[in-house]
Every structure is written in structure tokens, then in C-alpha cells.
C-alpha positions as CSV (number, residue, x, y, z in Angstrom):
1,X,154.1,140.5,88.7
2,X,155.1,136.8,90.4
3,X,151.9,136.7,92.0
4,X,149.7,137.4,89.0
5,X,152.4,135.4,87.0
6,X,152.1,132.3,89.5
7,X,148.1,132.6,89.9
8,X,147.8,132.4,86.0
9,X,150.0,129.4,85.8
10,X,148.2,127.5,88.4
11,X,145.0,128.3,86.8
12,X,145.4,127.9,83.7
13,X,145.0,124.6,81.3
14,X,147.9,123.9,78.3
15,X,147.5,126.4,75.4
16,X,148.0,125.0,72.3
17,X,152.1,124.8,71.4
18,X,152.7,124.0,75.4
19,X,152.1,120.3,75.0
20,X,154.2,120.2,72.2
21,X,157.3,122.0,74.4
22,X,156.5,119.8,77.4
23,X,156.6,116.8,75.4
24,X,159.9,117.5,73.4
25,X,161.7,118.6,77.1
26,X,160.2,115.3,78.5
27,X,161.7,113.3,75.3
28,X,165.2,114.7,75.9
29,X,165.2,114.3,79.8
30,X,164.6,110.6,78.7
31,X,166.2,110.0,75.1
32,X,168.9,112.8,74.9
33,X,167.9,113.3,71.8
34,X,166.5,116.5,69.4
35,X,164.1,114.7,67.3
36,X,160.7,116.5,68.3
37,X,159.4,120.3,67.5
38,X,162.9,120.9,65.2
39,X,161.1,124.9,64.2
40,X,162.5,125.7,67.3
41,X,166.1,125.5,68.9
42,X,166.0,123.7,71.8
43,X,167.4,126.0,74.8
44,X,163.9,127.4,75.4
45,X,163.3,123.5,75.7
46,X,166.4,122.9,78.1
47,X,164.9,125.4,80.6
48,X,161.4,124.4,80.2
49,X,163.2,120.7,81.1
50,X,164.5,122.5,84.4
51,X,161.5,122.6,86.1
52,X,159.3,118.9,84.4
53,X,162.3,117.0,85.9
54,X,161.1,117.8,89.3
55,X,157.5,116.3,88.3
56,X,159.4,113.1,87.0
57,X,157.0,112.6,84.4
58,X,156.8,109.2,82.9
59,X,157.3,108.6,79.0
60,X,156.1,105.1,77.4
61,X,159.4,103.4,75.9
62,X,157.5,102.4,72.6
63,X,155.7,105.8,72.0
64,X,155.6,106.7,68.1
65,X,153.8,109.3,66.8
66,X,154.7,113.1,66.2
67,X,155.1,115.7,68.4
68,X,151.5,116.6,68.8
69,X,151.0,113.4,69.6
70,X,153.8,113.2,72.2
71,X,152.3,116.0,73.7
72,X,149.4,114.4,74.2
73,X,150.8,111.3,75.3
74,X,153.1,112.9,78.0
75,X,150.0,115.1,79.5
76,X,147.0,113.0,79.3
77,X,147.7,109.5,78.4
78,X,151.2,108.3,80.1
79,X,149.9,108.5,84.0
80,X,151.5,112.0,84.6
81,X,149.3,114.8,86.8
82,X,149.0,117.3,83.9
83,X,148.4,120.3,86.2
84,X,151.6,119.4,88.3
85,X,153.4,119.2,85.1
86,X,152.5,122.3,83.4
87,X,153.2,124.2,86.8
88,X,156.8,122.8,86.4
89,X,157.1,123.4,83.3
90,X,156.1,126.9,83.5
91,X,157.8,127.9,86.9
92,X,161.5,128.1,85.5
93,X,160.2,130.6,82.7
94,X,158.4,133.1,85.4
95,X,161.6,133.2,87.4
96,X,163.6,134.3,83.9
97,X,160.3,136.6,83.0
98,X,161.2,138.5,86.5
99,X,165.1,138.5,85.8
100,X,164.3,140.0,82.5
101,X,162.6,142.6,84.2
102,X,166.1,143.6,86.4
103,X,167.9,143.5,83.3
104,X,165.0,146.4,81.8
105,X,165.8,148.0,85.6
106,X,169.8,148.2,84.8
107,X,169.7,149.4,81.2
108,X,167.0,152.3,82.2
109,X,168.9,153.5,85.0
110,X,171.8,153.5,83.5
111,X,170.2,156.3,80.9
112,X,168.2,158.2,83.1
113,X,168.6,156.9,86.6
114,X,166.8,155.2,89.1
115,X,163.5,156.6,88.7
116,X,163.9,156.3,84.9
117,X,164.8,152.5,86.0
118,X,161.6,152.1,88.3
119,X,159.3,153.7,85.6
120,X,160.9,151.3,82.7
121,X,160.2,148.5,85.2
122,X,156.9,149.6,86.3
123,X,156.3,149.5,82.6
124,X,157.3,145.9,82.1
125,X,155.8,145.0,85.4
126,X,152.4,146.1,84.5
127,X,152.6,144.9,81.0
128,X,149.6,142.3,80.3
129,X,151.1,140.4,77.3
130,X,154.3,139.8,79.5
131,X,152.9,138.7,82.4
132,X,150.3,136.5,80.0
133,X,153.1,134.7,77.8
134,X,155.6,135.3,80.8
135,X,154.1,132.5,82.8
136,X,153.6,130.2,79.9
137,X,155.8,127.4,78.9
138,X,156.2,129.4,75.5
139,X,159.6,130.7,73.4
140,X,158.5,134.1,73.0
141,X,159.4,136.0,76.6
142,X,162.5,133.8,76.9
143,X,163.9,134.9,73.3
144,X,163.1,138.6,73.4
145,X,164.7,138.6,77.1
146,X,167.9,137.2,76.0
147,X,168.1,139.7,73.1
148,X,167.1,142.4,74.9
149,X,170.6,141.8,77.4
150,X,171.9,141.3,74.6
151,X,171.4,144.7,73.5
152,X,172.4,146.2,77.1
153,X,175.3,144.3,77.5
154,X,176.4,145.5,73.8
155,X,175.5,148.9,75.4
156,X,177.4,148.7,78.2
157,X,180.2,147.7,75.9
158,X,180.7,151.5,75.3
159,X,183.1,151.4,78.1
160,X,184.3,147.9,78.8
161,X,184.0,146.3,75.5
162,X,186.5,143.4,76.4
163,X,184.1,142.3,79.3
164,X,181.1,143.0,78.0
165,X,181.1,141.6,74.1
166,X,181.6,138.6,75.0
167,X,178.7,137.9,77.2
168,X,176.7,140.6,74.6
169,X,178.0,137.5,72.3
170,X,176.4,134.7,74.7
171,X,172.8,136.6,75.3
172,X,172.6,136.5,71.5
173,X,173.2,133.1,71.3
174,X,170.8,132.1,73.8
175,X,168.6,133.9,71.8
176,X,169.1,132.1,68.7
177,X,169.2,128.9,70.4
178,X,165.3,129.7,71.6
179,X,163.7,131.1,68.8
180,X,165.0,131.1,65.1
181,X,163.0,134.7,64.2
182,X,165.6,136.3,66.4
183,X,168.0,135.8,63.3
184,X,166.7,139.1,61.6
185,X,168.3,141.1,64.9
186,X,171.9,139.7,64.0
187,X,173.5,142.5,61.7
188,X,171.9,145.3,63.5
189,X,173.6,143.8,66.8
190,X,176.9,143.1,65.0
191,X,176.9,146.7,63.3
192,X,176.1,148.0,66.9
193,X,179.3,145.8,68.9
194,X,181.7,147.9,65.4
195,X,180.0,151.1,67.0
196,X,180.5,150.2,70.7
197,X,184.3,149.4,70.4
198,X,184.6,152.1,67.8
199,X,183.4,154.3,71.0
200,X,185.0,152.7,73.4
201,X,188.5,153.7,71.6
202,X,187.2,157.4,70.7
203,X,186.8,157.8,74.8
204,X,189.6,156.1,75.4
205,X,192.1,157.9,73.1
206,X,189.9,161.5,73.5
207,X,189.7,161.6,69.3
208,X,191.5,158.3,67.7
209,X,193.9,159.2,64.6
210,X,193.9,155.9,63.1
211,X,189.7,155.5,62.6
212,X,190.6,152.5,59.7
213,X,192.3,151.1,62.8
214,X,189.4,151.7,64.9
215,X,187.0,150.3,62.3
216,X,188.9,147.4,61.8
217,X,189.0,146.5,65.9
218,X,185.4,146.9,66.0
219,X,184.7,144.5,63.2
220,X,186.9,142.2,64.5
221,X,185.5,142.3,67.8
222,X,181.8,141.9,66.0
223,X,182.7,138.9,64.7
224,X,184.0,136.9,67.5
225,X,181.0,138.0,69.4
226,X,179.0,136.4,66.2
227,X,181.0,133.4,66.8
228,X,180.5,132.9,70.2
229,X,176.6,132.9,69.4
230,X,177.4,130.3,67.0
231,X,179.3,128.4,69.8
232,X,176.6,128.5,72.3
233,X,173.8,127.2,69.7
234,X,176.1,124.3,69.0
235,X,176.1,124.0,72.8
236,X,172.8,123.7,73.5
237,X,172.3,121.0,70.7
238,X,175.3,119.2,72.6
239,X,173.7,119.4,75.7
240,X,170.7,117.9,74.6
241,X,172.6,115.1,72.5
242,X,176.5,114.8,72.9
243,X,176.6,112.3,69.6
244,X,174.5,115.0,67.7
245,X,172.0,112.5,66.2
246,X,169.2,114.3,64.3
247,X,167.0,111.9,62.1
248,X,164.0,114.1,61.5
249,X,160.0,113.1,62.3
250,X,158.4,114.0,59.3
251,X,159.2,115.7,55.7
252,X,161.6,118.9,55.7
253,X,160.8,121.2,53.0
254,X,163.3,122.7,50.3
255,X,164.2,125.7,50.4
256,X,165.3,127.6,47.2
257,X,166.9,131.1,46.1
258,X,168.6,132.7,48.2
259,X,167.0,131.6,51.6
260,X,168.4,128.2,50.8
261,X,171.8,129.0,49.9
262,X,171.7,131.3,53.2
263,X,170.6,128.4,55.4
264,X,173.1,125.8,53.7
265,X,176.0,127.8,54.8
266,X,174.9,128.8,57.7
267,X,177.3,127.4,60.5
268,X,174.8,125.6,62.3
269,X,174.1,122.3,63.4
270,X,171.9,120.3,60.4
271,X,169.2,120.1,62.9
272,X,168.7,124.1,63.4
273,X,169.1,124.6,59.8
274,X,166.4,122.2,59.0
275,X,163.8,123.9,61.9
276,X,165.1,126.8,59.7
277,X,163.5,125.3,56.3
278,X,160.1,124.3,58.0
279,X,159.8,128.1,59.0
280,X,160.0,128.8,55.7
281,X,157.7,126.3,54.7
282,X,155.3,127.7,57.3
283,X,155.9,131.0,55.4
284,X,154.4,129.5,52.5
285,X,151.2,128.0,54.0
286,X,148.1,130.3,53.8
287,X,146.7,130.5,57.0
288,X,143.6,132.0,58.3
289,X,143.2,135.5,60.2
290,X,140.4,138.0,62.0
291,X,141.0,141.6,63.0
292,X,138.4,143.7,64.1
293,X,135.8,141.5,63.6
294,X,136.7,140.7,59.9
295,X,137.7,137.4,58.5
296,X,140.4,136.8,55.8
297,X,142.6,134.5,54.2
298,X,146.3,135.0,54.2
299,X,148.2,138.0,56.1
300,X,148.0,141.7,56.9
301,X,151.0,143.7,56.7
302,X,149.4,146.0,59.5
303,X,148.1,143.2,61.7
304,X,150.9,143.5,64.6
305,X,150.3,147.7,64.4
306,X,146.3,147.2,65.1
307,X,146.6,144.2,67.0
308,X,149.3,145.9,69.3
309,X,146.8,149.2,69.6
310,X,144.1,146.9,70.9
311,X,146.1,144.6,73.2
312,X,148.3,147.4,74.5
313,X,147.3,149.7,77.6
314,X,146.5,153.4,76.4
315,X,149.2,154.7,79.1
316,X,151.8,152.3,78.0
317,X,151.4,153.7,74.5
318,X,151.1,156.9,75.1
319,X,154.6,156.5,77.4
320,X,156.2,154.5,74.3
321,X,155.3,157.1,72.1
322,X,156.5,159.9,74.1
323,X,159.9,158.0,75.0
324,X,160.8,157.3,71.7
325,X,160.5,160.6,70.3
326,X,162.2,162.2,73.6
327,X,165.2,159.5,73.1
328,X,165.9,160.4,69.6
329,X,165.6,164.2,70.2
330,X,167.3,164.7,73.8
331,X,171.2,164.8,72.9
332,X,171.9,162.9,76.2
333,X,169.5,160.1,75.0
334,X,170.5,160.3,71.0
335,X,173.4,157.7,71.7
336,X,171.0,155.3,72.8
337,X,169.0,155.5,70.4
338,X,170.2,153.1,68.1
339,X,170.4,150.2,70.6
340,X,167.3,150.6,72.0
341,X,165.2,151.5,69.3
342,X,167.0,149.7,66.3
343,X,166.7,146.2,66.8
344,X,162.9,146.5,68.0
345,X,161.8,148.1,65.0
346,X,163.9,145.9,62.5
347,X,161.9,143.5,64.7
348,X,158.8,144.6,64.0
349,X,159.3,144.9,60.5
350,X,160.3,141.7,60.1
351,X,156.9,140.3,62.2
352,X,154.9,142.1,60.1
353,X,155.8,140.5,57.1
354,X,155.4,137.1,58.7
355,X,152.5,134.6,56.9
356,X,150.9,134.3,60.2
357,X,148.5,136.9,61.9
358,X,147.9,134.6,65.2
359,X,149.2,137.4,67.6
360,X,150.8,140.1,69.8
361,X,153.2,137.7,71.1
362,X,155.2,137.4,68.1
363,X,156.1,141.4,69.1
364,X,157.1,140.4,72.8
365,X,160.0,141.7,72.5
366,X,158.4,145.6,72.3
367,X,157.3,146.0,75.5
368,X,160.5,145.3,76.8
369,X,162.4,147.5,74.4
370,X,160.1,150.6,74.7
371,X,159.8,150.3,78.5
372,X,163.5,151.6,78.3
373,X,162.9,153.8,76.1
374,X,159.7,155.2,78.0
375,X,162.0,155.8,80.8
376,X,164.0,158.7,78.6
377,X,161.1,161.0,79.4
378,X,163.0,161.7,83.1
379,X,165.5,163.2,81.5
380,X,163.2,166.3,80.7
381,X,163.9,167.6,83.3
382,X,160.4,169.5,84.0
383,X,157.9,169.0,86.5
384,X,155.2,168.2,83.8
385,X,157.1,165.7,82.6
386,X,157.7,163.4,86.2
387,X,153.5,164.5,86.9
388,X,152.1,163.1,83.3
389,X,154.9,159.9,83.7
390,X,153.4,159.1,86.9
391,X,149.7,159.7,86.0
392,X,150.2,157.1,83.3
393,X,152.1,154.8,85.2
394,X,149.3,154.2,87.2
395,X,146.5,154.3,84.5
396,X,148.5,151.1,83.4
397,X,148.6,149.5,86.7
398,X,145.0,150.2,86.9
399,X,143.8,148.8,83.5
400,X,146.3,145.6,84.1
401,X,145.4,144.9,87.5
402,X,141.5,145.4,86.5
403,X,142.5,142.2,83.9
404,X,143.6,140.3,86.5
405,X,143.6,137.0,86.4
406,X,142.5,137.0,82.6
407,X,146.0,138.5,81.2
408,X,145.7,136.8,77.8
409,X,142.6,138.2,76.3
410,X,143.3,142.1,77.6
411,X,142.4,144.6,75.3
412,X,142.7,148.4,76.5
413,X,139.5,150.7,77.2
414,X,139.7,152.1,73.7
415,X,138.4,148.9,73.0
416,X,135.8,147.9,75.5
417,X,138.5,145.7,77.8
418,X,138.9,142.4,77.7
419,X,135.4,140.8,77.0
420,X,135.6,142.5,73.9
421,X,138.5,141.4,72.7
422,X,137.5,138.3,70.8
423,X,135.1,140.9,69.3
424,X,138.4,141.7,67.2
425,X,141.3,139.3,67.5
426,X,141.6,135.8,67.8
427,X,144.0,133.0,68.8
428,X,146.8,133.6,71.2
429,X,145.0,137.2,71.5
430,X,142.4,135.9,73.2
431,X,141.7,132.2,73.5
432,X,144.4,130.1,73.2
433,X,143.2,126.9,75.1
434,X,143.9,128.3,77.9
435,X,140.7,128.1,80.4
436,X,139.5,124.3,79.6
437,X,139.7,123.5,83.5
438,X,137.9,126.8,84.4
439,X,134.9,125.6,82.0
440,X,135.2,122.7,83.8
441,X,134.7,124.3,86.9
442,X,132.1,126.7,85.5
443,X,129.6,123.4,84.0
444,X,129.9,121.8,87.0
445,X,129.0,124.2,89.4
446,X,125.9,125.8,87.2
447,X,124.8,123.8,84.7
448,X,125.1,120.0,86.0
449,X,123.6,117.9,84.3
450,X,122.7,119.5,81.2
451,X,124.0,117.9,77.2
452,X,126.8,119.6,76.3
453,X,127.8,120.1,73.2
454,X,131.8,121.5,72.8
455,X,133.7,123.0,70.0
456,X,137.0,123.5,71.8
457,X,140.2,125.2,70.2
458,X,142.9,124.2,72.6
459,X,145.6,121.2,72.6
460,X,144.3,120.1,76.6
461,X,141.8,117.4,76.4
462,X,138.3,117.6,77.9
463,X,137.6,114.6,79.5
464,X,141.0,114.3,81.4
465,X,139.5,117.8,83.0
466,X,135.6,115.8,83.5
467,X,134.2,117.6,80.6
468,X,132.0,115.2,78.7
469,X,131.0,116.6,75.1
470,X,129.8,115.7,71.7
471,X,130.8,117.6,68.8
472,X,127.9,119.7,67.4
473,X,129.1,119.8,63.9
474,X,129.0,116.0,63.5
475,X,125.3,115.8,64.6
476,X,122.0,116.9,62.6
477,X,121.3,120.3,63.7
478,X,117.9,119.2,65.0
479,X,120.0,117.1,67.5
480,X,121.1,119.9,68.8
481,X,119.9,120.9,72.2
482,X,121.0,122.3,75.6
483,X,124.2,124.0,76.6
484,X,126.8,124.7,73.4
485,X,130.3,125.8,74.1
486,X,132.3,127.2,71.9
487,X,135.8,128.5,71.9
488,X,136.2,132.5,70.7
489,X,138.6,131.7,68.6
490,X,136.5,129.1,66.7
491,X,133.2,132.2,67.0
492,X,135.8,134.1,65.1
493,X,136.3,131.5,62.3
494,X,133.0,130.1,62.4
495,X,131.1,128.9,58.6
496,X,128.4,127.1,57.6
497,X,126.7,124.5,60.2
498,X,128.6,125.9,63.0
499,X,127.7,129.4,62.0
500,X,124.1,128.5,61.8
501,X,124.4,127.4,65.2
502,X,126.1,129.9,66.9
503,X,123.5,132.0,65.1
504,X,120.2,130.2,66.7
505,X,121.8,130.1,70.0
506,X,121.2,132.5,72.7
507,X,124.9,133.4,74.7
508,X,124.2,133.0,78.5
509,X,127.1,132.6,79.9
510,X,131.5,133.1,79.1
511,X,134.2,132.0,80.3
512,X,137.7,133.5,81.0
513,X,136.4,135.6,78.4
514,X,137.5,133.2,75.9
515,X,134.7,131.1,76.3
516,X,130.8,131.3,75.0
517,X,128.3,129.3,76.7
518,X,125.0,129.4,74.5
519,X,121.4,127.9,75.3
520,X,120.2,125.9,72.1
């Protein structure tokens, strides 16, 4: 997994909300300031600014602009290597992708033993859209990894609850303080730190008179562990900017009903509770999806279902399936049930009703949840059971290392692998920006020489990479001639003149298969 982790990151250009991370770690390192990219807390930031300190990167005193713009600026504009930079940016969140892993080890052993462990972390090892978004500079793998020790530490808590609530208490927190849509998790994590100490007691005292009492403890302890969530977001804010300041970049929206009143009082620093309004107002944009090779405007309720069908290795669901049902019905497992299977469906539900249908990766967090629970099939204890496990183990390991290096655009054989996939899905699906250099390398080596003509969804910039383009769609169609390259993503969307292109070309040639090369 660090190999194929490293090799991507090395490979690959900046996807499209990198640039906008790396630029808002680059302005704290310099400023110590949260003024850029507010939507999102800024721990996920913090560790991101881990590894571009190393790269020094240079930021122009008098820059002004937003925080596309100062993505922009940092990578292409202010005499910083952007390949250098994006490796360090990316490094510090592999190593936490592979620590996440130990922690999906630890909680599966601790249900099944150790080869219920290796088989959970075969699982996550093998997963494509881990090891894709894993070695990204990206929030998603970072938020669903704190939550999901979260969950084991809260777990754990069944025994030691004095130990382990407290740091069950500071996972969460890091979680919040990466990724606001980890928010919908809270009560089902508080309800399950009542149940833990409300467990912990019943063991302790064989069967507890006083369960009021009990009750009482457990909420108690539930809310200290909320609070010292709440401390470490406040933390994270002060680490960035002792004073606090927050003037934002660019108009917050209001929020109204009872969203508003909820984020008024929430007990967090004005800045998160602003990122919290532009979410919402994000919520209320229409925005533009494709599934299975159909266009539409607005959202899907049953996008992230199809979507993760498509994206997710027929082993791996076929184990998730199989470990789910055998959690809740083995009597050993039932217990962990609720920890394990709870907070990743609430979860899901909550993704699903999300405004935008741009991918898989706004479900990180089940892979990591249901390798666990995959791992409850070893405690059937019949040889079937450890032959069919194994058999699809290595069907996954097969069909992910058969992706290899192309993790982002992997769809599963059901689906005619990943040069198919833009066939169905689009943006961080398939082509997210990632494989500008690669086209670079690709025009260079086969078709030098020859007008190009680009239509490139990404946030990198082509010439910085030597690609020299025109835009087709700003030219008379009759102008039109030799190589045009478009993004998958933009296929997906296409209308009108770039339709009619696409349409009179002849495909020769892809790239990273997120990339069409046709002859015009």
C-alpha cells in the first residue's frame, strides 16, 4: 500500500481542491492566520503544513486574490517546484493513511483475532479508493480515520472507560477539526460512550442495582468526551492563530430555521461556524451530475449506492455484505455491532442526501468501517468460511493490483475495469486533474509537433507542465484541426460546440484513463 500510495503521489499532477489545501497550509506557515478555504477546519490543513514546510515554499507578501487564486499562485506563479511541493504536501497524509490501517488491524483483532485483524487489513490494504484519496493532499481519508479510532477507542472503552473516553473524545475532535460532515457521527458516538460506561459498570459490578446511576455516569462521561472534542477544534484554530483573527474572504451566506439557530449556538470558534454556513450554502447550489452514462441536474438519493457498486471491488463487497450480516447475527459479534456498523451507515445516509453527486470519496469512511466488519466472518468457525474469505481476499488484491498505478478511475469487472469507468461516473470518480503531467509526457513522446487543442478539467496549469493548447470552444469549428484532448469528466458533461466536436472526432489515444486524445 506505501509503494502504490508513494508511486501515485509522485506521478500524479494537483487534482482540483489540492491547490486550494496547499495554498491555505502555505498561508498559515507564513501568516498564522485562518483566512483561506474556511468550508473546512483547518487540522487536515495543519498536517498537510507538516510536510510543505520542508519544501519551503515561497509566498508573495502582497498576494490578494481568493483561495483559488492562492493556489495557483503558491504552485505555479511564486517560483516554487510544484512537483516537490505536492509530494510534501501529500507524504504526511500516506503515513497517517498507513496508521489508519493499524488502527483497522487493532479493532478487528480485538473481535475476531489476528487473522480476522489481517483479513480487515488486507481489506483496507487492497482498497482502491483508499489508496487513491489516501495519497492525496485531500480531507477525506484523514477525517474518516480519525473517526473511525474514534469508534475503537469508544469500543475499547467497554473495559477501561476512564482511559479510553478521553482519547475516544480527542479522535473525534480531530475529526471535526478536518472535515465539518463528520458532525452527523456526533450523537451516535455520544449515545455509544452512555453504552460503553453503562457496560463497563454492568461487568464491573456483575448486574448494577442502581441502572439510573449507571445511566447518569455514562451520560456524564458522554459529555466530557463531547467537550474535549470541542477543546481540540478550538485548539487547532489556536494553533494556526493564537489572537484568533478571522475576517472572512468573500460573502458568508445566512443560514435560517433551524440549521441556523444550530450553528449560532454551537460552541465553536466564529470561524468554523461560518465554514459551517458556506456548506449549507453549497447545499443549496444545483450542481451537475452523470451516473451510468446519464446526465442530470441536481442530486440522486442513490448516487453513493451505484456509484459505490461500480468503484468498489466485487470481493470487497461481497466480504462487506457477508460481514455485516454475520456481525449482527453471531451473538459474540452482536455487541459490536452498533459501533461498527452504526455510525457508517448514519454516515451514509447522511452522504446521500448531500446536493453534490461528485463521488465515492465522500463515503471514505466505509471501506474502513466494513473492513472490520468483513473480518466477523472468522468467527464462523467453519472451514468454508476461512476458504471463501481467502478466495476473495485475493480476488481483491488481484483486481486492485491489476489498477495499479491508475487507483482513481477503478471500477470493478462488473463494470468493464477502469477504462470504463468514465463510461459511468465522473469527477473525482474518474478524472479529477490528476494525470496533466502524464499527458504531458504522452504528447511529447507521440505526437510532437502536432496543434493541440485542450479542454482540461483540473486546477494544475498546462503550460507550467510544457503543454501548449488553445481552447477549442473559443475557435470556429472549421479551425479545428489535429490532436483534441479532452478531460473525461468534461466528455461526460459535454453540450453544444464541444459535443459536436467530440462527436466528429475519432478517439486514438487516453490517458490515465481519464484522458481522450481524438484526431480532428
Amino acid at each position: 500500500m506505501a509503494v502504490a500510495m508513494v508511486t501515485t503521489a509522485v506521478e500524479q499532477t494537483p487534482t482540483i481542491d489540492e491547490p486550494v489545501y496547499v495554498g491555505a497550509a502555505v498561508d498559515s506557515l507564513h501568516h498564522h492566520r485562518v483566512r483561506y478555504n474556511p468550508e473546512h477546519p483547518p487540522l487536515g490543513k495543519l498536517i498537510v503544513a507538516t510536510g510543505v514546510a520542508f519544501a519551503r515554499p515561497h509566498l508573495d507578501a502582497g498576494f490578494a486574490g481568493d483561495q483559488t487564486a492562492l493556489g495557483r499562485h503558491v504552485l505555479y506563479e511564486a517560483g516554487n517546484d510544484p512537483w516537490r511541493l505536492m509530494l510534501c504536501a501529500r507524504l504526511p497524509m500516506i503515513a497517517l493513511t498507513l496508521l489508519f490501517g493499524l488502527v483497522v488491524f487493532a479493532f478487528a483483532r480485538e473481535l475476531t483475532g489476528p487473522v480476522g485483524g489481517a483479513v480487515a487489513l488486507a481489506l483496507y490494504t487492497f482498497s482502491p479508493d483508499i489508496i487513491a484519496h489516501g495519497s492525496l493532499a485531500t480531507l477525506d481519508v484523514p477525517a474518516a480515520g480519525f473517526l473511525l479510532t474514534s469508534v475503537w477507542l469508544l469500543w475499547r472503552a467497554r473495559r477501561r472507560p476512564r482511559w479510553h473516553l478521553p482519547l475516544a473524545g480527542v479522535a473525534l475532535g480531530a475529526a471535526l477539526a478536518t472535515k465539518m460532515s463528520m458532525l452527523a457521527a456526533v450523537p451516535v458516538l455520544l449515545l455509544l460512550a452512555v453504552f460503553s460506561v453503562w457496560c463497563a459498570r454492568r461487568t464491573r459490578h456483575r448486574a448494577p442495582r442502581d441502572h439510573a446511576r449507571s445511566l447518569g455516569i455514562g451520560v456524564a462521561a458522554a459529555v466530557a468526551m463531547a467537550l474535549i472534542a470541542v477543546a481540540v477544534v478550538w485548539a487547532t484554530y489556536l494553533v494556526v492563530d493564537p489572537r484568533l483573527r478571522w475576517t472572512p474572504t468573500g460573502p458568508v451566506p445566512a443560514v435560517h430555521g433551524l440549521r441556523g439557530l444550530a450553528v449560532h449556538w454551537l460552541p465553536l470558534p466564529e470561524a468554523y461556524r461560518d465554514g459551517m454556513r458556506i456548506q449549507f450554502g453549497f447545499e443549496q447550489d444545483t450542481w451537475r451530475g452523470f451516473l451510468l452514462g446519464r446526465r442530470y441536474v441536481g442530486s440522486l438519493w442513490y448516487y453513493l449506492p451505484v456509484a459505490l457498486l461500480v468503484k468498489t471491488p466485487l470481493g470487497m463487497l461481497a466480504l462487506w455484505s457477508a460481514g455485516a450480516v454475520t456481525m449482527a447475527a453471531v451473538p459474540r459479534l452482536r455487541p459490536a455491532a452498533p459501533y461498527v456498523l452504526v455510525p457508517a451507515a448514519v454516515l451514509l445516509l447522511a452522504a446521500m442526501d448531500g446536493a453534490r453527486n461528485l463521488g465515492v470519496r465522500y463515503a471514505i469512511f466505509l471501506p474502513m468501517f466494513l473492513a472490520v466488519a468483513a473480518a466477523g466472518l472468522m468467527a464462523v468457525r467453519r472451514r468454508w468460511a476461512y476458504g471463501a474469505t481467502l478466495a476473495l481476499v485475493l480476488f481483491v488484491a488481484v483486481s486492485s493490483l491489476r489498477t495499479y498505478p491508475y487507483y482513481l478511475p477503478y471500477s470493478n469487472e462488473a463494470f468493464g475495469g477502469p477504462s470504463r469507468t468514465h463510461l459511468r461516473l465522473h469527477d473525482s470518480n474518474v478524472d479529477w486533474g490528476q494525470d496533466l503531467g502524464r499527458l504531458a509526457d504522452r504528447l511529447r513522446e507521440r505526437y510532437r509537433g502536432e496543434r493541440i487543442w485542450l479542454v482540461y478539467k483540473g486546477s494544475g496549469v498546462p503550460s507550467a507542465y510544457g503543454i501548449h493548447a488553445s481552447d477549442p470552444r473559443r475557435a470556429a469549428p472549421e479551425q479545428v484541426r489535429g490532436l483534441l484532448v479532452v478531460s473525461d469528466s468534461s466528455i461526460a458533461q459535454a453540450t453544444g460546440r464541444l459535443a459536436a466536436l467530440i462527436d466528429g472526432g475519432r478517439p486514438i489515444d487516453e490517458v490515465g484513463h481519464s484522458i481522450t486524445i481524438y484526431r480532428c
